[in-house]
C-alpha positions in Angstrom: 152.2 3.9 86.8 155.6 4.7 86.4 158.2 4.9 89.2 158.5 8.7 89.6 154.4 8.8 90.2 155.5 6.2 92.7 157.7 7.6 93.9 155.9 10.8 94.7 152.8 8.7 95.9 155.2 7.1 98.1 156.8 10.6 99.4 153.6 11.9 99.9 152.0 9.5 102.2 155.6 9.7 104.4 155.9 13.2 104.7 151.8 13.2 105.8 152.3 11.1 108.4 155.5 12.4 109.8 154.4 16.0 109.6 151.2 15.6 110.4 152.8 14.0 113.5 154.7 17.0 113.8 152.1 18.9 113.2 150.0 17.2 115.9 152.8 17.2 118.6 153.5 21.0 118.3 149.6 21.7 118.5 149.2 19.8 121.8 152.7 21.6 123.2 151.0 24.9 122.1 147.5 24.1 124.2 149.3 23.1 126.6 152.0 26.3 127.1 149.2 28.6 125.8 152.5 29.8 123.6 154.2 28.0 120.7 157.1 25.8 122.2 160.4 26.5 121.4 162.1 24.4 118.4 163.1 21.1 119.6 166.1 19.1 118.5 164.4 15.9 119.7 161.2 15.7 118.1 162.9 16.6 114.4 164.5 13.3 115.3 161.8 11.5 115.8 160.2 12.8 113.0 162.7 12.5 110.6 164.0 8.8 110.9 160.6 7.4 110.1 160.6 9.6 107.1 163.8 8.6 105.8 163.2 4.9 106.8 159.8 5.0 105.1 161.3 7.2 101.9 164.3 4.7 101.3 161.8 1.3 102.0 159.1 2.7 99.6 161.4 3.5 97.1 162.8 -0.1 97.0 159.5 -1.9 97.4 158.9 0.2 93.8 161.7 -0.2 92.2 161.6 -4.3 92.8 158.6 -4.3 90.2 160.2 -2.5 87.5 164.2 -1.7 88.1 165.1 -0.7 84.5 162.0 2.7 85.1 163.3 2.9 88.2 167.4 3.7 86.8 166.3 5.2 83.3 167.1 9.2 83.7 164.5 11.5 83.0 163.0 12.1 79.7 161.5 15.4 78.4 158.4 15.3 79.8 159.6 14.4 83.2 161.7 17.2 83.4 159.1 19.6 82.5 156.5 18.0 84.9 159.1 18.0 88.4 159.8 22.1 86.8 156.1 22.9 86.9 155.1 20.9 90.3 158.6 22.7 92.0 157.6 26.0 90.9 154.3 25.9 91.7 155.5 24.3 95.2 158.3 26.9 95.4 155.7 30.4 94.8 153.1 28.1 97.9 156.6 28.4 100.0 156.9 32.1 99.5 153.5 32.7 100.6 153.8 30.8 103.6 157.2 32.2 104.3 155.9 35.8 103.9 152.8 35.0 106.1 154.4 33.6 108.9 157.4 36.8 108.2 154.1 38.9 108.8 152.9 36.9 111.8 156.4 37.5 113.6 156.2 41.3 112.8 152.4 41.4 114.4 153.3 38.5 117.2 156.9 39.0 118.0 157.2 34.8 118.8 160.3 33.9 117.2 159.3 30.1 118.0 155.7 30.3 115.9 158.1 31.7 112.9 160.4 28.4 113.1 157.0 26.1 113.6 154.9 28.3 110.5 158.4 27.8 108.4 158.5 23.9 109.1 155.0 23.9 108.0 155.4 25.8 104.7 158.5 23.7 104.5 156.1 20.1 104.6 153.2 21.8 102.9 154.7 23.1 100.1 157.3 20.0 99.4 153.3 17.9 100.0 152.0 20.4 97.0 155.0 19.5 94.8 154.2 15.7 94.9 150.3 16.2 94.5 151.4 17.9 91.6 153.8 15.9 90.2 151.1 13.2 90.8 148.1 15.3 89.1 150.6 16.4 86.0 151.7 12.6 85.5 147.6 11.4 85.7 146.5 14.2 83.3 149.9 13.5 80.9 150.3 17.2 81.2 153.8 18.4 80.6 
């Protein structure tokens, strides 16, 4: 497996975890207000460190076993693979964005727009790994 695969396994599990934590925490506000809860400076705090500590420890935990993959700049077939998985990522975003656009116009909550945004934002940048991950494993370019 070569370091950008790792690398996107390793992005992948982070940005689960931490959104999914986001994910979980804006849920329970949400039961508990009967509303979605307004955006909160503290909780993109909380989730972010963890992701960046996890993202910057991952990545040097994989690049110990092989530093030369890990510094080589991307060939032809890695280039075409992180343009397929992004646009395929970036069209998912759209449709999120226009859904939760739609939502706002039917719902009025300003607050549910910023929460369904975040969660195209993590759903979306959680497609492009998969698919970076799937297009590596297939040697699809």
């Amino acid at each position: 497996m070569g370091f950008r695969e790792k690398s996107a396994w390793i992005m992948a599990v982070a940005l689960t975890l931490t959104g999914g934590f986001y994910g979980y925490v804006v849920t329970q506000q949400t039961m508990l207000l009967g509303h979605p809860p307004p955006p909160n400076i503290g909780l993109a705090v909380v989730v972010t460190i963890p992701l960046v500590a996890l993202a910057i420890f991952g990545h040097a935990f994989a690049a110990l076993g092989n530093p030369t993959d890990a510094n080589s700049p991307q060939d032809e077939r890695d280039r075409v693979i992180a343009w397929r998985a992004g646009n395929l990522a970036g069209l998912l975003f759209g449709v999120i964005t226009i859904a939760a656009i739609s939502a706002y116009a039917v719902l009025e909550y300003g607050d549910l727009l910023f929460h369904l945004v975040v969660f195209g934002l993590v759903v979306s940048q959680l497609a492009d790994y998969i698919l970076t991950i799937l297009f590596y494993r297939r040697g699809q370019a």
